[in-house]
KOLVO-849173 format. One line per field, with one value per residue (C-alpha): residue number from 1; residue in three letters; y, x, z. Coordinates in steps of 0.5 Angstrom, whole numbers, plus 500, padded with zeros to 3 digits. Last residue first. Layout:
BEGIN
k = [NUM:...]
r = [ala:...]
Y = [Y:...]
X = [X:...]
Z = [Z:...]
end
This chain:
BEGIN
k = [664:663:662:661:660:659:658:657:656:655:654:653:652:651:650:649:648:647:646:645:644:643:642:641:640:639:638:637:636:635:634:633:632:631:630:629:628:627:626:625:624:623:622:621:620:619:618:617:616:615:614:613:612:611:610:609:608:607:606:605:604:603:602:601:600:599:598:597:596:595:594:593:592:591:590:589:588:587:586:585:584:583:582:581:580:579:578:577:576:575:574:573:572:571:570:569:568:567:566:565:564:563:562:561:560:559:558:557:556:555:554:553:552:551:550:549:548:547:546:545:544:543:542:541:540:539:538:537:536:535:534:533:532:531:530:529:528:527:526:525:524:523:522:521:520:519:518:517:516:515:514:513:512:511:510:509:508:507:506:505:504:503:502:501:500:499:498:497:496:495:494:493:492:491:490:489:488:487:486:485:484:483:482:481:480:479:478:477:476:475:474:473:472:471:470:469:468:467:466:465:464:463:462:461:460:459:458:457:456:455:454:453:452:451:450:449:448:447:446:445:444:443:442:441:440:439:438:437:436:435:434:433:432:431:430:429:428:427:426:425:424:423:422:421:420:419:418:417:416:415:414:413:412:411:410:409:408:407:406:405:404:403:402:401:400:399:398:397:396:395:394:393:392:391:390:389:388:387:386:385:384:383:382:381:380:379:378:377:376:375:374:373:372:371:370:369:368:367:366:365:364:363:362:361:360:359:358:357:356:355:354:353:352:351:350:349:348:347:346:345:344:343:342:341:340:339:338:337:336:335:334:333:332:331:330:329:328:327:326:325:324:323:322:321:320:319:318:317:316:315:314:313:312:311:310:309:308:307:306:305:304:303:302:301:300:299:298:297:296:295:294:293:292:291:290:289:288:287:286:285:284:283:282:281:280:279:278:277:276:275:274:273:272:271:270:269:268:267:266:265:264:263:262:261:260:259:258:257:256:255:254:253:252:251:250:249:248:247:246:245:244:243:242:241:240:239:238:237:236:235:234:233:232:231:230:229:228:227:226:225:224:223:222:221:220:219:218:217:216:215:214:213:212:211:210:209:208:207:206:205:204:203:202:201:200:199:198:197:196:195:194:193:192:191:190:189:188:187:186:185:184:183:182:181:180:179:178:177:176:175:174:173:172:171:170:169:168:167:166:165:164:163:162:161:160:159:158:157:156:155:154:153:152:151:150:149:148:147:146:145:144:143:142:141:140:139:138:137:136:135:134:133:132:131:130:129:128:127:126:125:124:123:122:121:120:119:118:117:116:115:114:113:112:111:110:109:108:107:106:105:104:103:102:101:100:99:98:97:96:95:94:93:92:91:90:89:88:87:86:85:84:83:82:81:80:79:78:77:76:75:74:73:72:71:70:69:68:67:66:65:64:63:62:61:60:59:58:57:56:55:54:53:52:51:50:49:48:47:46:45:44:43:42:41:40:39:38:37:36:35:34:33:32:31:30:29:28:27:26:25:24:23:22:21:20:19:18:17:16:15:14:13:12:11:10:9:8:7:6:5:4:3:2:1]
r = [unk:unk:unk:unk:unk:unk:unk:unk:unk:unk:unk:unk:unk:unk:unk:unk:unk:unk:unk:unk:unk:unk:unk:unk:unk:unk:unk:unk:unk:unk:unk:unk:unk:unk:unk:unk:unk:unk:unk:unk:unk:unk:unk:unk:unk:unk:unk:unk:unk:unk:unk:unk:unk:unk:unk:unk:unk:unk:unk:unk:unk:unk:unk:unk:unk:unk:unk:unk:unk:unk:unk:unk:unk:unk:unk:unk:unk:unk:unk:unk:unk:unk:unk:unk:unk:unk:unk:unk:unk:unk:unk:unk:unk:unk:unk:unk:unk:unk:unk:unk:unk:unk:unk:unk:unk:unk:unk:unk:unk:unk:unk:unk:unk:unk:unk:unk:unk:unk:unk:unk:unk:unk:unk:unk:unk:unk:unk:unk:unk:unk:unk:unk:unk:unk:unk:unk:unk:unk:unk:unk:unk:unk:unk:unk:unk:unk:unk:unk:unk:unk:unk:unk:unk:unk:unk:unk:unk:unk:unk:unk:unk:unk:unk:unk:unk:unk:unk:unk:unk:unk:unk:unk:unk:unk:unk:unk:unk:unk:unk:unk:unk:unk:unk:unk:unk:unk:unk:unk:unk:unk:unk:unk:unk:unk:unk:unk:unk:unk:unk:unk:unk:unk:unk:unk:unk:unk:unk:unk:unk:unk:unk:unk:unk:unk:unk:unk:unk:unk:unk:unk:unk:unk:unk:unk:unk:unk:unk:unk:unk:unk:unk:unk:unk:unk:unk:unk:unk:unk:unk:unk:unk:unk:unk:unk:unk:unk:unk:unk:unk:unk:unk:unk:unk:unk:unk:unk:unk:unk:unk:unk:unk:unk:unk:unk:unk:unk:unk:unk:unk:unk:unk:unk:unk:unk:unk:unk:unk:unk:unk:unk:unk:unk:unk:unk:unk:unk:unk:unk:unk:unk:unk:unk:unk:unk:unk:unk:unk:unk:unk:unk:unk:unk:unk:unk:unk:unk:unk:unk:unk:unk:unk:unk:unk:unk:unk:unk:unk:unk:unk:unk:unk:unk:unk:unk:unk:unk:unk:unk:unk:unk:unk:unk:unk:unk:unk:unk:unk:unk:unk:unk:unk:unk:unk:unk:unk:unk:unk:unk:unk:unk:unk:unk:unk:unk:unk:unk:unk:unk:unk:unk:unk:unk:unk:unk:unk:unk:unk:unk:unk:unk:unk:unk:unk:unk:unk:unk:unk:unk:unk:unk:unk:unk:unk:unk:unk:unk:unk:unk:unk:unk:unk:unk:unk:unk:unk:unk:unk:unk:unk:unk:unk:unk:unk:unk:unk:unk:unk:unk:unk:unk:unk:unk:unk:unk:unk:unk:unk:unk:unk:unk:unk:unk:unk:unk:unk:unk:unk:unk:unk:unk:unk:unk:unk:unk:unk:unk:unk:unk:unk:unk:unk:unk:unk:unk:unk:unk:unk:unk:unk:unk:unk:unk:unk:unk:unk:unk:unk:unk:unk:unk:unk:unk:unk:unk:unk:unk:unk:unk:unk:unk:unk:unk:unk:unk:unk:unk:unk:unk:unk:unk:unk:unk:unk:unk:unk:unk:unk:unk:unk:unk:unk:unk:unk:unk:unk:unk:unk:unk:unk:unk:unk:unk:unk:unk:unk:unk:unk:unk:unk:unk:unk:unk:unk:unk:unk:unk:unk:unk:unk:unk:unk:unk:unk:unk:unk:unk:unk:unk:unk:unk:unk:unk:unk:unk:unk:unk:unk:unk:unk:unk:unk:unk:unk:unk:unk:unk:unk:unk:unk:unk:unk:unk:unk:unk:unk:unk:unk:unk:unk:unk:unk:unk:unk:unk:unk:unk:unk:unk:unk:unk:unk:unk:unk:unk:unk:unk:unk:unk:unk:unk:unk:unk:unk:unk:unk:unk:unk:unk:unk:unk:unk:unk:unk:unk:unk:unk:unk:unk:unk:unk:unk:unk:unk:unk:unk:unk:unk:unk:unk:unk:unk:unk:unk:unk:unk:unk:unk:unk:unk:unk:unk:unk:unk:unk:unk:unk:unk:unk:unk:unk:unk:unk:unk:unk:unk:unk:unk:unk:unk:unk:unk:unk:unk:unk:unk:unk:unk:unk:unk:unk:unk:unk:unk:unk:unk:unk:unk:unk:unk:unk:unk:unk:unk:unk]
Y = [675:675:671:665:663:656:658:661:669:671:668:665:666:667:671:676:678:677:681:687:685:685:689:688:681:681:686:682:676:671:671:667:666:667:667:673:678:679:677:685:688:685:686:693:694:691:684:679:674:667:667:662:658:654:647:646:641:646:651:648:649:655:658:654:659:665:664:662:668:672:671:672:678:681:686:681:681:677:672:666:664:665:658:657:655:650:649:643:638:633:627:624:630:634:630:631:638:635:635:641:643:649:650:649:650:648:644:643:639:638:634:630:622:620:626:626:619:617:624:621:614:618:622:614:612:619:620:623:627:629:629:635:639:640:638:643:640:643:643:647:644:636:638:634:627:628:620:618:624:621:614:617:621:615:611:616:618:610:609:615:617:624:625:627:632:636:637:644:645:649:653:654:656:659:659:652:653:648:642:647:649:642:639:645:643:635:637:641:635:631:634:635:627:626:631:627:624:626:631:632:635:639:642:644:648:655:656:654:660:660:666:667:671:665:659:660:656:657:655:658:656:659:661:659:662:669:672:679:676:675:670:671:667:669:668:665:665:658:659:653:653:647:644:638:639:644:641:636:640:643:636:635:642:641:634:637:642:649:655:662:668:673:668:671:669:663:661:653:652:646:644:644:642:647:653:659:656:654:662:664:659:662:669:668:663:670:675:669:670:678:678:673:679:678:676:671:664:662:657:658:652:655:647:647:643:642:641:633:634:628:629:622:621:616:618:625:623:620:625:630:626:625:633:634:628:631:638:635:631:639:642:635:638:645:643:644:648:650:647:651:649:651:650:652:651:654:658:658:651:650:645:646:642:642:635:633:628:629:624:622:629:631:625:627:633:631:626:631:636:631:630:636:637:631:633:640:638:634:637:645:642:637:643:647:642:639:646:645:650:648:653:651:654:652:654:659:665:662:665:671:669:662:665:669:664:660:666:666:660:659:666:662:656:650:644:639:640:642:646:650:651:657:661:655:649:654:655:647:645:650:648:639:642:645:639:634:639:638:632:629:635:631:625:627:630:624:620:625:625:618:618:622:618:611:615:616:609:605:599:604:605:603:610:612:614:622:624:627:635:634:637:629:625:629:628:620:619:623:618:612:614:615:607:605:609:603:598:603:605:598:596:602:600:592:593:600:597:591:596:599:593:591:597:597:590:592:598:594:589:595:597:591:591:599:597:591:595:601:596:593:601:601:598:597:599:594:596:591:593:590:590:582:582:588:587:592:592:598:600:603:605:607:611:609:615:613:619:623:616:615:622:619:614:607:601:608:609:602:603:598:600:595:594:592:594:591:594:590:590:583:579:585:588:594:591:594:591:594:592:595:595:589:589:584:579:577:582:579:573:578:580:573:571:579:575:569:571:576:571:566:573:574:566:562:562:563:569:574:568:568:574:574:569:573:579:575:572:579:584:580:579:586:588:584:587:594:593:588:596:599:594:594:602:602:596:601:607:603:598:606:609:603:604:611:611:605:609:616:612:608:614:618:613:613:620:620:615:619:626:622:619:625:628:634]
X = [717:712:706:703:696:694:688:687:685:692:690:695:703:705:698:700:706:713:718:716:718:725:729:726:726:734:735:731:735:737:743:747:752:759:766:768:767:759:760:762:757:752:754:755:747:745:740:744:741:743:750:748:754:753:756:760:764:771:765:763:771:772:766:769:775:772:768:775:779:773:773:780:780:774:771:767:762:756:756:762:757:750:753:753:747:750:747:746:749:753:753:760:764:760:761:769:768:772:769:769:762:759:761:754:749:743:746:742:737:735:729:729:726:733:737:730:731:738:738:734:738:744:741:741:747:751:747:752:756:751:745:749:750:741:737:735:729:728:722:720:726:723:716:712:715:710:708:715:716:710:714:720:718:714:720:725:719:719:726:726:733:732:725:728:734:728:727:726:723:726:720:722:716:709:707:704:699:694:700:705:700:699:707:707:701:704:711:708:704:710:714:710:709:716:718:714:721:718:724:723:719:718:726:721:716:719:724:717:714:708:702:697:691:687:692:697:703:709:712:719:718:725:723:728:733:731:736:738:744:749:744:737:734:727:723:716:712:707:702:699:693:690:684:687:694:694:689:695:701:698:697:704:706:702:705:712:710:707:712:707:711:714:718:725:732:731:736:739:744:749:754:747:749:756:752:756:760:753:750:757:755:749:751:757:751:747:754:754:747:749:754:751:744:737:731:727:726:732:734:741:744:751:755:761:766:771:768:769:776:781:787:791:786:780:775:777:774:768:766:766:762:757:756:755:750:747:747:744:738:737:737:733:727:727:726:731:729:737:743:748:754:760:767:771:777:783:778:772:771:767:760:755:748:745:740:742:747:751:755:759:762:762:766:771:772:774:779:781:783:785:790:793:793:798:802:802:805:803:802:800:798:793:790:789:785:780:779:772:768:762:757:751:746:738:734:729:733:731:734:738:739:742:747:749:749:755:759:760:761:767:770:770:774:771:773:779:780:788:788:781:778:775:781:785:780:778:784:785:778:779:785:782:777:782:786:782:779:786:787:781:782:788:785:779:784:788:782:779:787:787:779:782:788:784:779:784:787:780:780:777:780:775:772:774:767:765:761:754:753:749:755:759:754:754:760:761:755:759:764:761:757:764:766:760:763:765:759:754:757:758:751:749:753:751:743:743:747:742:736:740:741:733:731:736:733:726:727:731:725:720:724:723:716:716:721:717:711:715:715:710:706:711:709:714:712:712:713:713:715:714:717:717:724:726:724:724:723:721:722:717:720:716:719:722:722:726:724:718:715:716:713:706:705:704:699:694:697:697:693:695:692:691:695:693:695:694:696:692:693:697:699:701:706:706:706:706:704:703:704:701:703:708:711:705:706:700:700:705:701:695:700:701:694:692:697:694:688:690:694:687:684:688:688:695:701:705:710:706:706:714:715:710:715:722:718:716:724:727:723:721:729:730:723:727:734:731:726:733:736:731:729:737:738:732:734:741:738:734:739:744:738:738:745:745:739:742:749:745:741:747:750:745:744:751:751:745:748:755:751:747:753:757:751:746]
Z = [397:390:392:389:392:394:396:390:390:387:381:377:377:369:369:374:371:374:369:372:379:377:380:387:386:385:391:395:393:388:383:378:375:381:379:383:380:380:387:388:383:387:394:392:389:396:398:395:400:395:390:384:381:374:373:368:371:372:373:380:382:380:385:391:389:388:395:398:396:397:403:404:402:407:403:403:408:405:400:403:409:405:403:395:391:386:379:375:379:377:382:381:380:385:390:389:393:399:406:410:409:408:401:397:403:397:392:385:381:373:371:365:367:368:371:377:378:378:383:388:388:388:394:397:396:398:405:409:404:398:403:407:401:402:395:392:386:379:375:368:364:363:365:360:363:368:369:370:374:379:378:381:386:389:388:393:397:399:400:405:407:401:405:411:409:407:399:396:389:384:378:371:372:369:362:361:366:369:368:372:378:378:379:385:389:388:390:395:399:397:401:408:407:406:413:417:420:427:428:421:421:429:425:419:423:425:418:414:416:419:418:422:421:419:417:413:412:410:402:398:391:388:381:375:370:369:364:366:362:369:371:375:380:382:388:387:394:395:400:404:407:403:408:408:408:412:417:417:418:424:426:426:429:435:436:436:440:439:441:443:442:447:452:448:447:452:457:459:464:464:470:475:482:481:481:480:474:471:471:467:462:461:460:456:452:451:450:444:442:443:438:432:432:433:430:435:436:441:445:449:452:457:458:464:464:469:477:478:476:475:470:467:461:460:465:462:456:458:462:456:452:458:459:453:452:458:454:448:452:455:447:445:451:449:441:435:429:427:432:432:437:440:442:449:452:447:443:439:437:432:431:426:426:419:420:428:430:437:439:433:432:440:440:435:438:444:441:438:443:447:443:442:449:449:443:447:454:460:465:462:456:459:465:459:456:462:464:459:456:452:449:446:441:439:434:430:427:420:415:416:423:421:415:421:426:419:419:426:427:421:424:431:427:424:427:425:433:431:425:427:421:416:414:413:411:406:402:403:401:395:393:393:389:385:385:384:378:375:374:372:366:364:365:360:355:356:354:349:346:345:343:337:335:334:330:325:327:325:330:336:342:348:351:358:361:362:368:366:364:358:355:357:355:348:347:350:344:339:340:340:334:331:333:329:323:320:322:320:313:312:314:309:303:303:303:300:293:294:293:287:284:285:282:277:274:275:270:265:265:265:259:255:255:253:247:245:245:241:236:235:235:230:225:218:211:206:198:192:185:179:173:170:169:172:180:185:192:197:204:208:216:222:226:233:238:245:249:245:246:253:255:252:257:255:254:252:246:243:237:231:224:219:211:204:197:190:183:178:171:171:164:160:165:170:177:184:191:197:204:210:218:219:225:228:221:219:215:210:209:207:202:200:200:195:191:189:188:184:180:180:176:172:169:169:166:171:170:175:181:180:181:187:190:189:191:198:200:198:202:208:209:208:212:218:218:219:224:228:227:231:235:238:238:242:247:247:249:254:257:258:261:266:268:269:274:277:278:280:285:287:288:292:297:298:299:303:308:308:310:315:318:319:322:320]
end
């Protein structure tokens, strides 16, 4: 219970204890009052009507008028409502009668029965005696009157100490709300701040206790600012040093090596490139290293601008040469990238002092087969070797392998159509688990099925976004999967990846959002994995995105965390539920600077409290190994292997469904 609640309560219960005291008080007293008002008025009837019945008594007039007279003045003394009786005693020769009357009231049902055992008002006979003549006169009091004057009365007091009580709340609730409005804030900048979103500066309140806290929440928060700045900024440095190439700004041979075999693990489906120029030795030996540098860097920052594909990785590896990933990447762009190489390099050494129509040579490989990082790279030597024997054609393309049939672009848009219109889709649920054995949620992974044929989401992703199609790929799975989840309460935390495509269209982003509107039940069952990527190059938009996903409940994570050497404040600023850390800093590491570099990143998503996943952990070492370094949760064959039995067939629907779901 909050702080104002247990304040309201204790108002409430104080003026309620204060009426209820006051009202009890005007009852006792009303009681005591009518009691004695009782008294005081059978004494005053008394004394002025035996005054008037002696006198009747001695008049000299018949028996029988005297009793006439009599009998009026007792009825008289009836007419009174407090009077019940009246009885009228006389021991003389000259009236041989003894008169009483009386009347009965009967009140019981104009009031309850517990408010007369409360407040008892008896009934009171008092007498009057006279000497000369003797008589006596005797009245006793009715307290049904009574009680009805008291019962009157306290529905008067009742009203009263309602309507102070009411006023009471009227005046004391305000107040409290006003006082402790400043404490609500508070509360509401903490809550903000546990449910993972960034912290605000709070205005200083007027109160100076509250004022000290919010001083120190501030300075706290600065503090904490502070220090993740330069965690983050530790972590780029650290992996700036093992993974980057000091003078290009590129990442290093160590970097692309890591980054194909995160690829090949993956996908294995793309395009590479090696580039290698005598154009920079020539540079340092004529003019020096300042020179040669600067040539380094103008060149790789026009191979940055020029060539821009989703996921490109670009290194140097040596002195004179750099290489280039470029996953799901069709023949005709791999050629169009060559010339865009060759035309890159053209310009900078038309801009230099050092002419050689014979410099640069450009090895294209194009891939779709599993294989190994060395014997890609022995591939392009191959390649580039090729170009240095004929001068006529600078940039010479091989293929890994001529086994498998490749469909273009077209091909795969209506192969991506008929799959959509006749439901060839196939989901396969990979779990992610935490340190706990706790399964935090399902990574759906889609391909498309048709007939014996079977297509995985790696060899068709590059044609869609190529075609910018990807949207329409999304929201077809999204919708799959938002059904799935309705149809079966059961199933899930399930996490949805987005193509780079969809996270630029507008149209996707309202769409997205007006379809979670309409889902709001699966706040805690959904997730989306949004590329690192997006966060870097596309920050307004994939904050339009995730506005959308945190307004209507719905969590996100980063894909490929740490495989961009830009700084890590994004996650500062969007706040992510979870990180999936580039399979670049997971595999390997016995290497110590990896594991520098992978706790260090780590580090710094926990500084948010945001959970850090490790993916393709396929080995018991592996496992225990991440499980130092600052790592929560894990995915991988070694995972799903562990943990098939916590995946029950009734969680994932009937395995006969078109769209069926699979363990991997």
């Amino acid at each position: 219970m909050t702080l104002y609640k247990q304040l309201t309560l204790g108002a409430i219960a104080c003026s309620f204890t204060v009426c209820l005291v006051l009202f009890m008080v005007l009852c006792f007293s009303n009681t005591t009052v009518l009691k004695n008002q009782q008294e005081n008025y059978i004494e005053q009837i008394l004394s002025s009507n035996i005054t008037v019945l002696t006198s009747i008594i001695n008049r000299d007039i018949p028996q029988k008028e005297k009793t006439q007279l009599v009998e009026s003045v007792l009825n008289s003394l009836l007419d009174q409502p407090m009077i019940s009786s009246a009885s009228f005693q006389v021991n003389t020769n000259s009236f041989d009668k003894n008169l009483t009357n009386s009347k009965q009231y009967n009140t019981s049902a104009s009031m309850p029965a517990w408010f007369k055992f409360t407040f008892p008002i008896n009934s009171l006979t008092v007498s009057k005696l006279r000497l000369d003549p003797f008589v006596t006169l005797t009245i006793t009091t009715n307290s049904a009157y009574s009680y009805q004057q008291l019962w009157s009365k306290t529905l008067h007091s009742g009203f009263i100490a309602f309507v102070l009580f009411f006023i009471s709340l009227f005046l004391t609730i305000p107040l409290l709300t006003y006082s402790l409005r400043a404490l609500k804030k508070i509360t509401a900048y903490s809550v903000r701040l546990q449910s993972g979103k960034p912290y605000q500066s709070i205005s200083l309140p007027p109160q100076q206790d509250l004022r000290t806290i919010v001083k120190m929440m501030n300075q706290m928060h600065a503090h904490l600012e502070v220090n993740f700045k330069e965690q983050a900024h530790e972590a780029v440095k650290l992996r700036e040093r093992a993974y980057r190439d000091e003078v290009s700004g590129l990442g290093n041979r160590t970097f692309f090596i890591n980054e194909l075999n995160s690829w090949l693990k993956k996908s294995h489906n793309g395009g590479l490139a090696i580039i290698k120029t005598t154009l920079i030795d020539d540079n340092y030996h004529s003019f020096g290293y300042e020179s040669g540098d600067n040539l380094v860097k103008q060149l790789a920052s026009k191979l940055n601008e020029s060539i821009i594909y989703s996921d490109l990785i670009l290194a140097r590896l040596a002195t004179d040469e750099f290489a280039i990933l470029v996953p799901n990447i069709t023949v005709e762009k791999l050629k169009l990238m060559g010339e865009t190489i060759l035309s890159v390099v053209e310009k900078v050494q038309f801009d230099s002092a050092i002419q050689d129509e014979q410099s640069t040579r450009v090895g294209l490989l194009l891939n779709d087969i599993p294989t190994t990082a060395g014997t890609l790279l022995t591939q392009l030597d191959n390649a580039l070797s090729k170009a240095a024997q004929d001068p006529q054609q600078p940039a010479v393309l091989v293929k890994g392998s001529q086994t498998e049939t490749a469909l273009g672009k077209q091909q795969w848009k209506s192969l991506l159509l008929e799959s959509i219109a006749n439901n060839y889709f196939v989901f396969h649920f990979q779990p992610v688990i935490f340190k706990e054995a706790d399964i935090y949620h399902f990574e759906v992974l889609t391909s498309i099925k048709k007939g014996k044929e079977e297509f995985s989401a790696g060899q068709f992703l590059g044609a869609l976004e190529d075609l910018g199609i990807g949207s329409l790929f999304d929201r077809h799975v999204i919708q799959d999967i938002i059904k799935k989840l309705n149809h079966n309460r059961k199933l899930g935390p399930l996490a949805v990846n987005l193509t780079y495509s969809s996270i630029s269209d507008p149209t996707f982003i309202r769409w997205l959002g007006s379809l979670l509107q309409n889902n709001k039940a699966l706040a805690g069952r959904l997730y989306f994995e949004i590329p690192e990527s997006s966060f870097i190059r596309q920050p307004d938009a994939t904050g339009l995105l995730c506005s959308a996903m945190q307004f209507n409940g719905v969590g996100f994570g980063v894909d490929n965390y740490g495989r961009h050497f830009k700084s890590l404040d994004y996650l500062n600023e969007f706040r992510p539920n979870y990180v999936k850390i580039d399979f670049a800093y997971t595999h390997q590491l016995n290497d110590q600077t990896k594991s520098d570099l992978l706790a260090s990143i780590s580090r710094t998503a926990h500084r948010l409290n945001i959970k850090t996943i490790a993916t393709r952990v396929e080995t018991e070492t592996q496992l225990e190994r991440l499980s130092e370094l600052f790592v929560n949760g894990f995915q991988g064959y070694i995972i799903e292997k562990r943990n098939e039995g916590l995946v029950k067939k009734d969680m994932i629907g009937s395995l006969s469904a078109p769209n069926s779901i699979k363990m991997l």
